[in-house]
Steps between C-alpha positions, in 0.01 A plus 500: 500500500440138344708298369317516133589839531844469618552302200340728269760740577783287494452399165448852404843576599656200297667528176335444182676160407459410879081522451560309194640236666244557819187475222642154332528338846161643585376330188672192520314478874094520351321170494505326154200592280486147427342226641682193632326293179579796275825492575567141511341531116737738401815315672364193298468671180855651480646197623344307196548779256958455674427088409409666132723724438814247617364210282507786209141525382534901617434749236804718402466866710492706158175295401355560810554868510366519127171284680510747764484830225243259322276462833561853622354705172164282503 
């Protein structure tokens, strides 16, 4: 028997909040979908939208979910 499926049939036998848990960790293992640049962007970009929001030029969440409904029915 290998060990793929050994495993197979352990997880079988595991509960259902036990795979849940098994499935996140799995996920949380992949490879990012991003590049190194990519990601670097992004990091960049939320750390200068944080700078934004604390020197208060944010807009309030209520407006943004009303720009969200606006975007979203286009």
């Amino acid at each position: 028997m290998s060990t793929m499926t050994e495993i197979q049939q352990a997880i079988e036998g595991l509960p259902a909040t036990e795979k849940k848990a098994l499935s996140a960790w799995l996920s949380s293992q992949q490879e990012s979908e991003m590049s190194p640049q990519e990601e670097a962007a992004l990091l960049a970009s939320l750390d200068k939208a944080a700078r934004q929001l604390d020197a208060g030029l944010g807009v309030p969440i209520d407006q943004a979910r009303g720009m969200v409904r606006q975007w979203a029915s286009k």
